[in-house]
N, C-alpha and C positions, 0 to 999 in steps of 0.2 A: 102311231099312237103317241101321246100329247101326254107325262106321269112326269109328278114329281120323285124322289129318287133323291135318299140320302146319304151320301158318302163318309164311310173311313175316312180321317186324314191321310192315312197310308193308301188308300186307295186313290185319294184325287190327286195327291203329289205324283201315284204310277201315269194317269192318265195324263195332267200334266207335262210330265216327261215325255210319254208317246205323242200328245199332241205337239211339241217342241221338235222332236227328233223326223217326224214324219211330215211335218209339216199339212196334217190335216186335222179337221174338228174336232170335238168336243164330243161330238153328236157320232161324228164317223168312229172315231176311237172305242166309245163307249161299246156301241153296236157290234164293233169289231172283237172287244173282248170279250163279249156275252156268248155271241157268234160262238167263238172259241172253246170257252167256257162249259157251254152247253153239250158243244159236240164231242169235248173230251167227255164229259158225263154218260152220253147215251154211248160210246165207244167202250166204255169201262164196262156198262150194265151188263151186259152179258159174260164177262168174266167171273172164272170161280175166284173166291176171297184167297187170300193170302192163308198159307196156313203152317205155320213154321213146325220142323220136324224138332222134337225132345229127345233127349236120353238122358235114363234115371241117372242122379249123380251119385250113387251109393252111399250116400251117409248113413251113416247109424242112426236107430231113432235116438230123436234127443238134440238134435241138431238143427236150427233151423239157418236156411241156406242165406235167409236174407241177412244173419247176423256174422258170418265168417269171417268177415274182415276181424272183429270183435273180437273172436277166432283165434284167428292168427296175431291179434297184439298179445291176447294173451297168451298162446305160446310163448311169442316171443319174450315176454316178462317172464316166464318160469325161467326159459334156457338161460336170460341173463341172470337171473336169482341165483339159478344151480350151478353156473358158473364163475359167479363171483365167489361162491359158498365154497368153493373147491378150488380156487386160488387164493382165499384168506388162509384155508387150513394147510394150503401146499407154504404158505408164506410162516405161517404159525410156528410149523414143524420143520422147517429147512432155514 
């Protein structure tokens, strides 16, 4: 079969390369990836999906998980507050 067939840059630069390294067509290369392509696809179909296991993180409500980093700087600004706070007054009185 005789189709036109528009390529990615990143895709004609891969074939390019295999047609270079292999020293065969354009025509053979393409065929060859499709080939490929294809048969990883129908090899997959019958696989069950991915399905990743959870555990709860116990946060307290009130908490969202995507923000802890936020979290934890601000922790980290208290402890240095309360620690500067308690080495000015250790300085004050000594």
């Amino acid at each position: 079969m005789r189709t036109t067939v528009t390529l990615d840059p990143e895709t004609e630069h891969l074939i390019r390369e295999a047609m270079r390294q292999r020293g065969q067509s354009f025509k053979e290369v393409l065929n060859r990836a499709v080939v490929q392509g294809l048969a990883d696809l129908r090899s997959n179909a019958g696989e069950a999906p991915f399905v990743p296991t959870t555990y709860p993180m116990g946060l307290r409500a009130g908490y969202d998980p995507a923000h802890l980093g936020a979290l934890a700087d601000d922790m980290e600004v208290d402890a240095f507050v309360d620690l500067s706070r308690r080495l000015s007054e250790r300085t004050a009185t000594g």
